[in-house]
Biopython code that builds the backbone (N, CA, C, O; Angstrom):
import numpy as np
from Bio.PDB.StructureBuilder import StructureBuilder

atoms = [
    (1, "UNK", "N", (170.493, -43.631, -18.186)),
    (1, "UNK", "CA", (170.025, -43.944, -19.512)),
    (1, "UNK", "C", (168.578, -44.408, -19.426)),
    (1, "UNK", "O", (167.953, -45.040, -18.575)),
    (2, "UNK", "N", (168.311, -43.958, -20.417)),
    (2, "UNK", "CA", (166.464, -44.014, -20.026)),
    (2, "UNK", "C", (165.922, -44.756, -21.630)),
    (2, "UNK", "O", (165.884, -44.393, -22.806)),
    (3, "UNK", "N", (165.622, -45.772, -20.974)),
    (3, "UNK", "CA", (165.359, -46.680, -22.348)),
    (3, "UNK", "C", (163.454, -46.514, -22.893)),
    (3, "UNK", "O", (163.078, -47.128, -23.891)),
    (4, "UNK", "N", (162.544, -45.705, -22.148)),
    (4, "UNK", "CA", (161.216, -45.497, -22.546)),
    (4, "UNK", "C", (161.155, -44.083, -23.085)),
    (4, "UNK", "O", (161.543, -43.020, -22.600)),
    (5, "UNK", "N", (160.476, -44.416, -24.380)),
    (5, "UNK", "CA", (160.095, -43.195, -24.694)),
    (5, "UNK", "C", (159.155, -42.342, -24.769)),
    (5, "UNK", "O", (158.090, -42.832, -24.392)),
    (6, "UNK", "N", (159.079, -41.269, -25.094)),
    (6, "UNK", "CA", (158.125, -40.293, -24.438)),
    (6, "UNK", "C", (156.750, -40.177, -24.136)),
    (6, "UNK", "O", (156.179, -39.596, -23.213)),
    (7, "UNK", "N", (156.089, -41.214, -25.625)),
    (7, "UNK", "CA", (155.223, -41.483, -25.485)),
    (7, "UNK", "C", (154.719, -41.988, -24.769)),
    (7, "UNK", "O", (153.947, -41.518, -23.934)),
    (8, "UNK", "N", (155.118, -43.363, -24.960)),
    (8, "UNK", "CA", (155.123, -44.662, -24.061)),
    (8, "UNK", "C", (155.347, -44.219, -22.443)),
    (8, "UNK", "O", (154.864, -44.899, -21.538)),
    (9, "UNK", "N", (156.218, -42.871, -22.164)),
    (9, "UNK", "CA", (156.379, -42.637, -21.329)),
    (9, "UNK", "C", (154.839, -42.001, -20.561)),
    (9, "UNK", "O", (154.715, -41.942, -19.338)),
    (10, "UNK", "N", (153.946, -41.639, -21.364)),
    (10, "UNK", "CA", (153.128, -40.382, -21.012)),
    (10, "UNK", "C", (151.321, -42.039, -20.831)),
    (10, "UNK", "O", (150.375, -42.306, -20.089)),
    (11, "UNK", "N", (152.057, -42.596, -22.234)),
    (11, "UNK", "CA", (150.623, -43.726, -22.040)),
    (11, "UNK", "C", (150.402, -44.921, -20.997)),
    (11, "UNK", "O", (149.260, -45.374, -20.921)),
    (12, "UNK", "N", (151.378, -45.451, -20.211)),
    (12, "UNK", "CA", (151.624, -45.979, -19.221)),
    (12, "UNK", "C", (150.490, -45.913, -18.287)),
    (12, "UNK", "O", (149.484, -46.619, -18.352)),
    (13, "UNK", "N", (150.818, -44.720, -17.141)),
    (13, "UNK", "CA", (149.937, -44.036, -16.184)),
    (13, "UNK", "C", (148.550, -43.989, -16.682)),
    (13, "UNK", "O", (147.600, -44.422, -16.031)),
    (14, "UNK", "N", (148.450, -43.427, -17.903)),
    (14, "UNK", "CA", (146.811, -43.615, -18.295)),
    (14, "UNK", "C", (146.209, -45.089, -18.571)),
    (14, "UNK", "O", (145.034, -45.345, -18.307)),
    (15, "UNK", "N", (146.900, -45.829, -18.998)),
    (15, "UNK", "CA", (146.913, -47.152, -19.089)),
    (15, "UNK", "C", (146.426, -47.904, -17.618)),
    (15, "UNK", "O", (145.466, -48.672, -17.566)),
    (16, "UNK", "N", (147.361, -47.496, -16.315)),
    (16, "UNK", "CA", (146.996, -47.667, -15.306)),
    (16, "UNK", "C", (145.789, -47.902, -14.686)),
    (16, "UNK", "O", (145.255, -48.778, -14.005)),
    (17, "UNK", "N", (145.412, -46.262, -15.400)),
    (17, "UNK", "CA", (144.340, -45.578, -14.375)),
    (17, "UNK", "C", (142.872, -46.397, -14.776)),
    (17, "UNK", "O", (141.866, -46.654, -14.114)),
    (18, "UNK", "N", (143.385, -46.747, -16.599)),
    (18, "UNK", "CA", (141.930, -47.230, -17.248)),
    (18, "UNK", "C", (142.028, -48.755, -16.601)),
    (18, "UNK", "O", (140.983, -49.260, -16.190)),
    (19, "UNK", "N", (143.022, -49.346, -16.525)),
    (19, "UNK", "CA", (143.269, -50.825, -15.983)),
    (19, "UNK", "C", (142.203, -50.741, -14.730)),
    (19, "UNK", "O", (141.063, -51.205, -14.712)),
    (20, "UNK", "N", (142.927, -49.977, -13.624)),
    (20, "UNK", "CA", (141.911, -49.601, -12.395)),
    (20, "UNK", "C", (140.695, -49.885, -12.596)),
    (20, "UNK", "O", (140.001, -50.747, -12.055)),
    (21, "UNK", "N", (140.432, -49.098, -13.435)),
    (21, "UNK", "CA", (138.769, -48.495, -13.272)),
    (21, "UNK", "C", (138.004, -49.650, -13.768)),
    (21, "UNK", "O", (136.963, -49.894, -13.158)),
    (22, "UNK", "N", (138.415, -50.633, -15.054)),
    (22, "UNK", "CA", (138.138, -51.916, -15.355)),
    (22, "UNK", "C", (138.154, -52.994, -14.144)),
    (22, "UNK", "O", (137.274, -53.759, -13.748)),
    (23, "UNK", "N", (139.243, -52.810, -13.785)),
    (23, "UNK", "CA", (138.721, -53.837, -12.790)),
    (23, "UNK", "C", (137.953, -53.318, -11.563)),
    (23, "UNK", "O", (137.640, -54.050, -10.624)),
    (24, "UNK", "N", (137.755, -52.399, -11.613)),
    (24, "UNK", "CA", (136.854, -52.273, -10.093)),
    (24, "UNK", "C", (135.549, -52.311, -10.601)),
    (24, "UNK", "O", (134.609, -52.787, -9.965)),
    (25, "UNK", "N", (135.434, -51.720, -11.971)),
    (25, "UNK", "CA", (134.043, -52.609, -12.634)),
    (25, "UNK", "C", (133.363, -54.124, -12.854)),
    (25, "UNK", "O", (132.199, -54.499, -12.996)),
    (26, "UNK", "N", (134.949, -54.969, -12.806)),
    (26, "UNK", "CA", (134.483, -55.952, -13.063)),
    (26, "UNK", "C", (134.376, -56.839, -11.433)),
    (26, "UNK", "O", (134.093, -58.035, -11.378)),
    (27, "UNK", "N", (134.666, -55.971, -10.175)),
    (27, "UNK", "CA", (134.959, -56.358, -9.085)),
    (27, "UNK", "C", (133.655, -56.228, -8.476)),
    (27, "UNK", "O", (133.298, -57.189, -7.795)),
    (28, "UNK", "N", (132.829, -55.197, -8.578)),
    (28, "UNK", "CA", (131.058, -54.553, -8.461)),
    (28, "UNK", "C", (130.446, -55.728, -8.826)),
    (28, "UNK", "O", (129.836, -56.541, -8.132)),
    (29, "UNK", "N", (130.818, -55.707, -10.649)),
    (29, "UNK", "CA", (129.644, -56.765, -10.671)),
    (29, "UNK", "C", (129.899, -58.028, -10.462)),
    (29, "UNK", "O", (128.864, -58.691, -10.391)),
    (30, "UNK", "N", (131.265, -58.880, -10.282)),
    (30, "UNK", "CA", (130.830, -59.891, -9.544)),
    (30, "UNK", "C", (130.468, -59.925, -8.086)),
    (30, "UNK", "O", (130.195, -61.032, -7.621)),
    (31, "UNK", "N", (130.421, -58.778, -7.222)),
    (31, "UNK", "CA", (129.936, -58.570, -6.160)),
    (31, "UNK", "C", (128.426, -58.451, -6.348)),
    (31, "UNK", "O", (127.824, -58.938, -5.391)),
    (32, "UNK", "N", (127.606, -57.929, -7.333)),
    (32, "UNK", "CA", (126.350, -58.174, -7.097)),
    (32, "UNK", "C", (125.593, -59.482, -7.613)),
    (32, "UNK", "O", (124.430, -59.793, -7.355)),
    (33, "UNK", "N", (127.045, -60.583, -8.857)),
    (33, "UNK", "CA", (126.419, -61.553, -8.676)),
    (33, "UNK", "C", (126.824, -62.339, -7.257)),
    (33, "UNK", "O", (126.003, -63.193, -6.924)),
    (34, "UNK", "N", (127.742, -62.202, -6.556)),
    (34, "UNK", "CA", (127.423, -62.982, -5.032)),
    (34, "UNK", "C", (126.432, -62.718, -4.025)),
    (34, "UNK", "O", (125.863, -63.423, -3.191)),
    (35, "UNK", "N", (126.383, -61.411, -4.362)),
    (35, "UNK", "CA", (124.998, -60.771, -3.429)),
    (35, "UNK", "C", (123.818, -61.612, -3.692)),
    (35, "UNK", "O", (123.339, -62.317, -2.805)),
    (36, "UNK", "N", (123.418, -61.569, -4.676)),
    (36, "UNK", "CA", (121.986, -62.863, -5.541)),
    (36, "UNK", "C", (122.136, -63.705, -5.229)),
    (36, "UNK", "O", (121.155, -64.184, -4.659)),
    (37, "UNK", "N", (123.176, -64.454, -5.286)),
    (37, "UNK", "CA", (123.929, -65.972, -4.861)),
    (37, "UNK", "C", (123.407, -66.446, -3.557)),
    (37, "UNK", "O", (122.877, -67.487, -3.167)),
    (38, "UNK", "N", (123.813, -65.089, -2.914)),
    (38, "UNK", "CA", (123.249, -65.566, -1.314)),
    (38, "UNK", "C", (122.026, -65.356, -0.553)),
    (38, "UNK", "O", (121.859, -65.363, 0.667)),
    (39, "UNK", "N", (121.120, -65.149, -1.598)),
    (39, "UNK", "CA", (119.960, -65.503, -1.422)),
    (39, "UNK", "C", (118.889, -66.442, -1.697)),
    (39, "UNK", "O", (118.485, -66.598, -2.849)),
    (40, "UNK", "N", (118.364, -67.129, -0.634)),
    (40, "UNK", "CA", (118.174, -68.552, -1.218)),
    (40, "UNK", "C", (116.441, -68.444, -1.047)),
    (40, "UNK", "O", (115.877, -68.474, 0.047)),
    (41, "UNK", "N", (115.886, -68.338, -2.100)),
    (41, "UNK", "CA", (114.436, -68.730, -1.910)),
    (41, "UNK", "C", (113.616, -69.991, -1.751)),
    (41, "UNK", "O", (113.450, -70.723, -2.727)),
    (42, "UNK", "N", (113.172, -70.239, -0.746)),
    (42, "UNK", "CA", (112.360, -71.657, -0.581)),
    (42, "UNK", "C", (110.639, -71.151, -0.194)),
    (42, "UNK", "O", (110.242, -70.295, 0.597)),
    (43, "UNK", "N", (109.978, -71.952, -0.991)),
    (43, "UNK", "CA", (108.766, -71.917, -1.188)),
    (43, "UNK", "C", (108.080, -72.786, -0.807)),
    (43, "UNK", "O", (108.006, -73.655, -1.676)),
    (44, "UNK", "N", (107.320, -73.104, 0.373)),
    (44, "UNK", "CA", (106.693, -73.801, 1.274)),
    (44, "UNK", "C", (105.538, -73.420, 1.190)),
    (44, "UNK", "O", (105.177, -72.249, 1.073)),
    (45, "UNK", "N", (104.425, -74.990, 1.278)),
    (45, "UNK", "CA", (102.957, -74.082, 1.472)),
    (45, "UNK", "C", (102.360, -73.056, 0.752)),
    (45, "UNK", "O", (101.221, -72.648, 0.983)),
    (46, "UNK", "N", (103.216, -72.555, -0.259)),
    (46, "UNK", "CA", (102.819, -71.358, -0.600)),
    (46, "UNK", "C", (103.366, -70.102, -0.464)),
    (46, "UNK", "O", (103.399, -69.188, -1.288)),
    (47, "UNK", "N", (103.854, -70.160, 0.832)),
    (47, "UNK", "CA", (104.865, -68.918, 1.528)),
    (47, "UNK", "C", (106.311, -69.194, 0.937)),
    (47, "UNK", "O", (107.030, -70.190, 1.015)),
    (48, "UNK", "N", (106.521, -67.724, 0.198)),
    (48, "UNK", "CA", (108.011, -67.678, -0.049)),
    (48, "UNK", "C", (109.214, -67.494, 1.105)),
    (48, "UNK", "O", (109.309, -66.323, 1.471)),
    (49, "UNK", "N", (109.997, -68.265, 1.645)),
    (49, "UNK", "CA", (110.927, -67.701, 2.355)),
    (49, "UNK", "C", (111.920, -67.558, 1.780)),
    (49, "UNK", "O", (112.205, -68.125, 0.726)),
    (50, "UNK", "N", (113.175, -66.129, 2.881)),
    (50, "UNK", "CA", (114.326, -65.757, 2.032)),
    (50, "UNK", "C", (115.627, -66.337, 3.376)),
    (50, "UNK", "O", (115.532, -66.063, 4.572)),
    (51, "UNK", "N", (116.668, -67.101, 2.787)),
    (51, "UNK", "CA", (117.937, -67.511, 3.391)),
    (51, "UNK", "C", (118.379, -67.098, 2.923)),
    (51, "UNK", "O", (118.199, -66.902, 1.722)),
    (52, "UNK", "N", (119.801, -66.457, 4.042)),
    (52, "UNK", "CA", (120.662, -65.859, 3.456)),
    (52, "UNK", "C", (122.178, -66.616, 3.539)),
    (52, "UNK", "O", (122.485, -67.072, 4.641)),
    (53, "UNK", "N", (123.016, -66.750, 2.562)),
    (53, "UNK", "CA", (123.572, -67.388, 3.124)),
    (53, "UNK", "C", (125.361, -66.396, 3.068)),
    (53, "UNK", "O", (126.004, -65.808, 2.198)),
    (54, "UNK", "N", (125.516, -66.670, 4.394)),
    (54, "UNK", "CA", (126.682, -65.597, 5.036)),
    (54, "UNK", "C", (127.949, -65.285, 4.343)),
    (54, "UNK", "O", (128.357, -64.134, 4.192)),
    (55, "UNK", "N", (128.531, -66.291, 3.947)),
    (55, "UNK", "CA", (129.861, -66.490, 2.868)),
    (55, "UNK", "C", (129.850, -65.842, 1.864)),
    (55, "UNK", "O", (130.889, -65.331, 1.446)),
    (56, "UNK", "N", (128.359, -65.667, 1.063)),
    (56, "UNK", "CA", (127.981, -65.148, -0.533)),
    (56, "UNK", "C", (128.316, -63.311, 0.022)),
    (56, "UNK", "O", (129.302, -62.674, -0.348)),
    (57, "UNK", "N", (127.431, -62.876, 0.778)),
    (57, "UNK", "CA", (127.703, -61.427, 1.394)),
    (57, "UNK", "C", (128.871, -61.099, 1.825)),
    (57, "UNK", "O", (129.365, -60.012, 1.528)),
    (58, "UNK", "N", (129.485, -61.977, 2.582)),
    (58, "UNK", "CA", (130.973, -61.390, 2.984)),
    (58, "UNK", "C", (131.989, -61.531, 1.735)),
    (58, "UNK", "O", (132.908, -60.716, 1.654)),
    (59, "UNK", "N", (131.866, -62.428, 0.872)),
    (59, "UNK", "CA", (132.706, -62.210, -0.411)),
    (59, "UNK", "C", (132.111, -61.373, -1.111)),
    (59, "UNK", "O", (132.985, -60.777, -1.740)),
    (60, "UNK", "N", (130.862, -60.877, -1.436)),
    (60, "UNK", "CA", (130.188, -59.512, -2.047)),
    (60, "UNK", "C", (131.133, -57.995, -1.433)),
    (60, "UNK", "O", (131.798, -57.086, -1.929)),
    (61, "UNK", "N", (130.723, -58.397, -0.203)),
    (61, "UNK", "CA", (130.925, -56.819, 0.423)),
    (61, "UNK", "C", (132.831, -56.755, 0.723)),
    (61, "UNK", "O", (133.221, -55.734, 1.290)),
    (62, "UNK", "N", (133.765, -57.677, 0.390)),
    (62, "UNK", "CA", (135.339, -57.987, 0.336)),
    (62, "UNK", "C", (135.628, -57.349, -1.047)),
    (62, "UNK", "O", (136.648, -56.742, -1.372)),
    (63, "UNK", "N", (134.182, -57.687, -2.036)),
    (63, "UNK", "CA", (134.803, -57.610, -3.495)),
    (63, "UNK", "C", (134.547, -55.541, -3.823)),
    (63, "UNK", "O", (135.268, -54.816, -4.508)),
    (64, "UNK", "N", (133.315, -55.167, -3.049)),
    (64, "UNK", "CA", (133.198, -53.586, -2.527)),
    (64, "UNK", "C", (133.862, -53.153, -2.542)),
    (64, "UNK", "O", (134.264, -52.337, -3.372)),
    (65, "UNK", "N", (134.539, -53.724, -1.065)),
    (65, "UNK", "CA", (135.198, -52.813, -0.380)),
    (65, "UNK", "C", (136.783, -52.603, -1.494)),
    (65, "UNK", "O", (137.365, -51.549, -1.750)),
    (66, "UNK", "N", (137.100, -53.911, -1.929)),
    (66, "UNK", "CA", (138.445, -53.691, -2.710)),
    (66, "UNK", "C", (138.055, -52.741, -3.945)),
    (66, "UNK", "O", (138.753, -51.751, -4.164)),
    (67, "UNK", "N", (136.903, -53.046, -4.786)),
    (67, "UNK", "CA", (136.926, -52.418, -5.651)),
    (67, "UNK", "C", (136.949, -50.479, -5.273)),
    (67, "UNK", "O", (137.567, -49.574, -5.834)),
    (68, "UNK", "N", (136.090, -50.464, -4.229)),
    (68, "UNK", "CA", (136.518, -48.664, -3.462)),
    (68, "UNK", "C", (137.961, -48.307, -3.294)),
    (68, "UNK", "O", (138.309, -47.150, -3.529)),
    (69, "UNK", "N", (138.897, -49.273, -2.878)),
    (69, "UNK", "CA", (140.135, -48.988, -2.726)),
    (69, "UNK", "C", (140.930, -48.652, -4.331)),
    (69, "UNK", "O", (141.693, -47.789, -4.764)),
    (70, "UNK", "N", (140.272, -49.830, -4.851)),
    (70, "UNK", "CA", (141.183, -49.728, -6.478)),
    (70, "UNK", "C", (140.755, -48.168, -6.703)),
    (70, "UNK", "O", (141.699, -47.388, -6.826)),
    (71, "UNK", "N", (139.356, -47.595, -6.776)),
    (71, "UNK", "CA", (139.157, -46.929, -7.379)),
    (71, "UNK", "C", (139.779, -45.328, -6.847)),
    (71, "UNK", "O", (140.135, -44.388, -7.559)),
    (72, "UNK", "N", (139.760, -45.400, -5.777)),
    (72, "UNK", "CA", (140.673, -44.628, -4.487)),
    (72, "UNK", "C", (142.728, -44.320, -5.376)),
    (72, "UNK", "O", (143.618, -43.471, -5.423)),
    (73, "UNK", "N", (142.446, -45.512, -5.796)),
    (73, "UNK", "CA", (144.211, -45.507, -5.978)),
    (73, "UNK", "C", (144.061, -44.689, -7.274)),
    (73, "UNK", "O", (144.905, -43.794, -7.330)),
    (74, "UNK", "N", (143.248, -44.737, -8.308)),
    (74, "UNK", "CA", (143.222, -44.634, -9.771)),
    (74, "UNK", "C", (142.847, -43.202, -9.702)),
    (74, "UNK", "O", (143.161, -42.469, -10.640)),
    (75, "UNK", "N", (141.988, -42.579, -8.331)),
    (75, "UNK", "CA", (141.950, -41.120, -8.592)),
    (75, "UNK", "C", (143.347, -40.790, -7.679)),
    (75, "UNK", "O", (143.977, -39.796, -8.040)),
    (76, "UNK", "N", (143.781, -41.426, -6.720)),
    (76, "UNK", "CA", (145.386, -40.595, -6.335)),
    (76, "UNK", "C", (146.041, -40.601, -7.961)),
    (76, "UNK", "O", (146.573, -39.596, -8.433)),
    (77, "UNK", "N", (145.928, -41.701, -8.602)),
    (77, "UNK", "CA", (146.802, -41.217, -9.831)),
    (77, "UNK", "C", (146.612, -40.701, -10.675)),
    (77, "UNK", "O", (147.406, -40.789, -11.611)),
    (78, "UNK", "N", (145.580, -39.984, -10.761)),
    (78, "UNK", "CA", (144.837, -38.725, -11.888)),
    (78, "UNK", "C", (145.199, -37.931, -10.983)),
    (78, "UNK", "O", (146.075, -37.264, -11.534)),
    (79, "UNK", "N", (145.060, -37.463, -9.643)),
    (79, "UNK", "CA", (145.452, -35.871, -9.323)),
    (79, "UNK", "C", (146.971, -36.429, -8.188)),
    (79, "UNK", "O", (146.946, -35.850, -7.102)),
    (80, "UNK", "N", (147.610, -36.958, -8.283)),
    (80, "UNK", "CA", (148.980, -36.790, -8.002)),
    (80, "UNK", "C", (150.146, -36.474, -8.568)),
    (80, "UNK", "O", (151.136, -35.930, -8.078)),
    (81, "UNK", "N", (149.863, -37.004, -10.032)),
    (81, "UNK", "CA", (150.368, -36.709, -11.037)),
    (81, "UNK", "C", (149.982, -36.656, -12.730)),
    (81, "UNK", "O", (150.037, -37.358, -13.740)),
    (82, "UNK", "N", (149.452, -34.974, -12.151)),
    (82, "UNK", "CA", (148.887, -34.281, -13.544)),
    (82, "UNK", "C", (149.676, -34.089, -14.858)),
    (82, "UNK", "O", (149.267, -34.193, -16.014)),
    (83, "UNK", "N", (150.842, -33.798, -14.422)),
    (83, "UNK", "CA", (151.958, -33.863, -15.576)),
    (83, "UNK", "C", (152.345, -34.499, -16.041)),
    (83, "UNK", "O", (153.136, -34.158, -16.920)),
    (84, "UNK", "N", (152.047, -36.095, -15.773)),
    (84, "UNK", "CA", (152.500, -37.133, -16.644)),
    (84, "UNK", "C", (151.233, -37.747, -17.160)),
    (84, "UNK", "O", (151.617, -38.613, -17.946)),
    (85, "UNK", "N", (149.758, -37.750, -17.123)),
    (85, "UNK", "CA", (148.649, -37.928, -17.314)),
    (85, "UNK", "C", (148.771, -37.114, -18.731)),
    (85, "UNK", "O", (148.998, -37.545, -19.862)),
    (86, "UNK", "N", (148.523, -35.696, -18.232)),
    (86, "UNK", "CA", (147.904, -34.674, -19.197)),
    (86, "UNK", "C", (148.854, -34.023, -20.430)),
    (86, "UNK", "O", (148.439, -33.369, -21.386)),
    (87, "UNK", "N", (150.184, -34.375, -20.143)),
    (87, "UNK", "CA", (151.529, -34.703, -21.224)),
    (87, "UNK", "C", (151.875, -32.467, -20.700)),
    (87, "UNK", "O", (151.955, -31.461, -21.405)),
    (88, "UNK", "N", (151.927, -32.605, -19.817)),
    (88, "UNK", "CA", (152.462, -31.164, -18.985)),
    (88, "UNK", "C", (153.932, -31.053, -18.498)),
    (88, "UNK", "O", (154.313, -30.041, -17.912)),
]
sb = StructureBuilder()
sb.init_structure("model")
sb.init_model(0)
sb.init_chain("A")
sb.init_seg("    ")
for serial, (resi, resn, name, xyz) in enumerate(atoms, 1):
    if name == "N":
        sb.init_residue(resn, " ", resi, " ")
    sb.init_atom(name, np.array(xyz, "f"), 0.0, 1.0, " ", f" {name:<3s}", serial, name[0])
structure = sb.get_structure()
């Protein structure tokens, strides 16, 4: 017995895929605000120097790398299953 219906059955998966793609957007850009984060400008004398600081980049390039994976999953589910996407 199948209690979803057809529609609902067909808007789901697309629902998914747009969920995905939102968050791996919103996963980028807080990765490029940590990227900024971890750069620390100090101005001495006159001379600008740049610190970097290590934690801000490795949570930047964690938030990358996941958002590549999300986005990885959201195209397996556009071409794994075309027939429930494209109502086929």
């Amino acid at each position: 017995m199948e209690l979803v219906t057809p529609s609902r059955r067909h808007a789901l998966p697309v629902a998914v895929v747009v969920a995905e793609v939102v968050a791996a957007l919103l996963l980028v850009g807080l990765a490029w605000w940590c990227w900024h984060r971890g750069v620390i400008v100090t101005v001495r004398r006159g001379v600008a120097m740049n610190r970097v600081e290590g934690r801000w980049w490795a949570l930047a390039t964690g938030e990358v790398t996941f958002a590549g994976l999300v986005l990885l999953d959201a195209a397996r589910r556009v071409t794994s299953e075309p027939s429930q996407l494209h109502g086929g």
